[in-house]
SEZAMAR-502046 format. One record per residue: x, y, z of N, C-alpha, C in turn. Coordinates in nm, 4 decimals, always signed. Layout:
REM residues N
{atom {X,Y,Z},{X,Y,Z},{X,Y,Z}},
...
This chain:
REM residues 67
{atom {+1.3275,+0.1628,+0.2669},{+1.2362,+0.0887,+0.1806},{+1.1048,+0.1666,+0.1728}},
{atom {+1.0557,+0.2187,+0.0326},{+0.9491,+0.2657,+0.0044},{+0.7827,+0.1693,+0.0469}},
{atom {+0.7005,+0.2009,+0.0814},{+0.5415,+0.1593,+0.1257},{+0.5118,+0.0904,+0.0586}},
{atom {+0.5760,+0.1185,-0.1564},{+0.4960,+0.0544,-0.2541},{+0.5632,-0.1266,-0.2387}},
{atom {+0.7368,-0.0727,-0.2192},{+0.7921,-0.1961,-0.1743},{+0.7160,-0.3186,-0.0660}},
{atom {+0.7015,-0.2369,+0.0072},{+0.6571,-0.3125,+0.1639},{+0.5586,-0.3828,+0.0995}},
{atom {+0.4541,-0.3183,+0.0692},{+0.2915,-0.3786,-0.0279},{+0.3157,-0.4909,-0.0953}},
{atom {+0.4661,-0.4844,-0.1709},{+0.4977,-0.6033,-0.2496},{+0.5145,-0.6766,-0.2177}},
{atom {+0.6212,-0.6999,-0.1193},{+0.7057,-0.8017,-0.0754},{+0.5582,-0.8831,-0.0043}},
{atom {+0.4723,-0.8082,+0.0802},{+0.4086,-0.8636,+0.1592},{+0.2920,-0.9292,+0.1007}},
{atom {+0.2424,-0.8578,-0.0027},{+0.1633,-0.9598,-0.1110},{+0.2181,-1.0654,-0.2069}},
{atom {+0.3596,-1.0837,-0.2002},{+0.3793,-1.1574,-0.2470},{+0.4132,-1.2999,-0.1259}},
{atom {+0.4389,-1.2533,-0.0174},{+0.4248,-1.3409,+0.0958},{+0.3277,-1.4094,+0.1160}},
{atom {+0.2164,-1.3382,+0.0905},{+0.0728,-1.3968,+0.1020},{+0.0324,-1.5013,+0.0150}},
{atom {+0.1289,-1.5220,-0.1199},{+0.0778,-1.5485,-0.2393},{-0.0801,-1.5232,-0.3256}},
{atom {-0.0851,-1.3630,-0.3385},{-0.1777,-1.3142,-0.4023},{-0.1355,-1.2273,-0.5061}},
{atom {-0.1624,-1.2060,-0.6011},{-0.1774,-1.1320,-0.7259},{-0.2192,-0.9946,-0.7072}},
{atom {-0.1036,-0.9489,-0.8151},{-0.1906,-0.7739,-0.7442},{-0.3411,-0.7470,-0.8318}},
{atom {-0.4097,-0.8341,-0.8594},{-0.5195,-0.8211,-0.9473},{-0.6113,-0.8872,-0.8256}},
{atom {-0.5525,-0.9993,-0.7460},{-0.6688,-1.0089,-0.5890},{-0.6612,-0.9146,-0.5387}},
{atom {-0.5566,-0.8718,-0.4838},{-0.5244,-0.6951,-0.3934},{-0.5933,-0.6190,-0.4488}},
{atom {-0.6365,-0.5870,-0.5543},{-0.7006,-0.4938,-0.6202},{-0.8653,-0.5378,-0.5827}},
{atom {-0.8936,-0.6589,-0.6316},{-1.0342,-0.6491,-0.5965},{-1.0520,-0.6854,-0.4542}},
{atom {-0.9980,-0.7726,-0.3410},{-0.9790,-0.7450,-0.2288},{-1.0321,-0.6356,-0.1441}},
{atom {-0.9390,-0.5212,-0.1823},{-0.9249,-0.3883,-0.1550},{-1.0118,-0.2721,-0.2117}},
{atom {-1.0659,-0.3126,-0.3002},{-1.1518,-0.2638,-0.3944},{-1.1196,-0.1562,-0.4521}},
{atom {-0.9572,-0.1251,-0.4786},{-0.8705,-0.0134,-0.5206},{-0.8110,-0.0455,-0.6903}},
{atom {-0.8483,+0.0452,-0.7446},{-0.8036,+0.0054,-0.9054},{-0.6753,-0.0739,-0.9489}},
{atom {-0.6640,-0.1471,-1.0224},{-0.5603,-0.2030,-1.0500},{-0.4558,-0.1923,-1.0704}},
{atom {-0.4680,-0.0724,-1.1268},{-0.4125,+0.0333,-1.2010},{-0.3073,+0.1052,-1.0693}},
{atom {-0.3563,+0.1451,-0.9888},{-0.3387,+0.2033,-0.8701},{-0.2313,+0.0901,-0.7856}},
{atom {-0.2865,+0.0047,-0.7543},{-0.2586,-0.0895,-0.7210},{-0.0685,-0.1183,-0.8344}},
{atom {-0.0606,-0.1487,-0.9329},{+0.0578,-0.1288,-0.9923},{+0.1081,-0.0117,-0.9347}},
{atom {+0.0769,+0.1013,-0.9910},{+0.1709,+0.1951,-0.9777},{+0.1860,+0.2394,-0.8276}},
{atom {+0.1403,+0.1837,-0.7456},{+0.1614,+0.2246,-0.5596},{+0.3019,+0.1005,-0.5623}},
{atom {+0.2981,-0.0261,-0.6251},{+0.4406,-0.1092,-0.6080},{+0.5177,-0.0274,-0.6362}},
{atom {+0.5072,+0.0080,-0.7981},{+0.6570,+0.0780,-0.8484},{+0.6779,+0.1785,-0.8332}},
{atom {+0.6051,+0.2616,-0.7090},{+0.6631,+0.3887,-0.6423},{+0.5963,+0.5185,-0.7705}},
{atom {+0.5287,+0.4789,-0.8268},{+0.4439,+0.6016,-0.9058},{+0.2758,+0.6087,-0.8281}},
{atom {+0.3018,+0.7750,-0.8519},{+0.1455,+0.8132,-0.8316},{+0.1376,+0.8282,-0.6287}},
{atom {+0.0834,+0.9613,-0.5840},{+0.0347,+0.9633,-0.4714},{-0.1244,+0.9335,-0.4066}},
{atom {-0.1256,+0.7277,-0.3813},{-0.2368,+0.7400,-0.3148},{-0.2633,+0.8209,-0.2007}},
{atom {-0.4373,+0.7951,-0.2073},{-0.4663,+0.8921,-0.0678},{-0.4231,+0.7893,+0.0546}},
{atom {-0.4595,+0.8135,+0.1827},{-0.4021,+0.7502,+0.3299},{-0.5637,+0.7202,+0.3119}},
{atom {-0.7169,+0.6785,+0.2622},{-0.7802,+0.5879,+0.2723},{-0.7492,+0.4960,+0.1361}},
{atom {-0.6900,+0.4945,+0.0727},{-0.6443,+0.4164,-0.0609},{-0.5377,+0.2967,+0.0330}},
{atom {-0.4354,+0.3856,+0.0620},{-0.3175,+0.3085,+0.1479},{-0.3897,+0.1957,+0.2468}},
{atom {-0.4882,+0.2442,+0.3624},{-0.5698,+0.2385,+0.4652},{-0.6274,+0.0669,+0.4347}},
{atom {-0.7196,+0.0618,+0.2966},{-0.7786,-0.0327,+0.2238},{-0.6982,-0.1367,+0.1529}},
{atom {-0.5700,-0.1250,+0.1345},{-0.4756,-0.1915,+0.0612},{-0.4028,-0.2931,+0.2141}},
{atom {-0.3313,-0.2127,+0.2806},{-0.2791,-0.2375,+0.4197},{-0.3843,-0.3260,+0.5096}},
{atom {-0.4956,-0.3240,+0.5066},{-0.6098,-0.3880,+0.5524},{-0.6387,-0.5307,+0.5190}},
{atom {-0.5889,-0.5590,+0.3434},{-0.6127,-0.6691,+0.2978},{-0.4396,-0.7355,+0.3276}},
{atom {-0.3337,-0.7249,+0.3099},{-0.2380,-0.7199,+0.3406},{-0.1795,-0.7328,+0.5003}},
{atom {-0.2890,-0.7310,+0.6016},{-0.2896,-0.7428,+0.7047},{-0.1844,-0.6361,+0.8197}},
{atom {-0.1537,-0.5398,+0.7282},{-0.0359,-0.4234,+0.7722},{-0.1464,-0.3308,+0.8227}},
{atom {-0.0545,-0.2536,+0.8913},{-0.1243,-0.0858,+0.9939},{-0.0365,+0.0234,+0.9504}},
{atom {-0.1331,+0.1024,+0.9425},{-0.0658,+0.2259,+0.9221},{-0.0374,+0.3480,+1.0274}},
{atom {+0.0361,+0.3892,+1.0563},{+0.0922,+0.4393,+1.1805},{+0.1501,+0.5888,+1.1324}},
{atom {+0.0949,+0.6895,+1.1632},{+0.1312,+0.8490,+1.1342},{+0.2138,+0.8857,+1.2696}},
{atom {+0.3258,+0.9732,+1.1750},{+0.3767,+1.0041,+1.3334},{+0.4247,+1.1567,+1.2489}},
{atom {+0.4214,+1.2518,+1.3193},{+0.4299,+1.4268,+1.2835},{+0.5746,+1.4050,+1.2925}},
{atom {+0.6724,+1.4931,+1.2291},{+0.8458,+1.5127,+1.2487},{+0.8398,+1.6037,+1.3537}},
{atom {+0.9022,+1.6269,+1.4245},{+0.9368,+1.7214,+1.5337},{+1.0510,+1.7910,+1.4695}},
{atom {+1.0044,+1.9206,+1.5174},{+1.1286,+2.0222,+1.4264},{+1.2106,+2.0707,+1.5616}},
{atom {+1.3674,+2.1112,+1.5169},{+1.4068,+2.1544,+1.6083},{+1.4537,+2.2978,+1.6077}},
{atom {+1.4066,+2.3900,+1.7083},{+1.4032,+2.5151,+1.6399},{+1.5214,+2.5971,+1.7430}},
């Protein structure tokens, strides 16, 4: 399951509009659409601000290569 998914499902759990998420978050609306339907690479403080209102964490983890 894609991030833009997760964002959805979970704002829609909340029962908020992606037009509250947007001003919420203070991330364009615009942005805000196209991060659901898997278009467009936000930045990780875009993600950061969205996940915040949404009450989610964001968690980096490096791949380990095997050489």
């Amino acid at each position: 399951m894609d991030i833009g998914t997760v964002i959805k499902e979970r704002r829609a759990l909340l029962g908020i509009s992606q037009q509250d998420l947007s001003d919420y978050s203070g991330v364009g609306i615009s942005t805000v659409k196209d991060l659901e339907r898997g278009v467009g690479n936000p930045s990780l403080q875009t993600l950061r601000k969205i996940l915040d209102v949404v009450g989610m964490e964001m968690v980096l983890q490096v791949k380990q290569t095997v050489k």
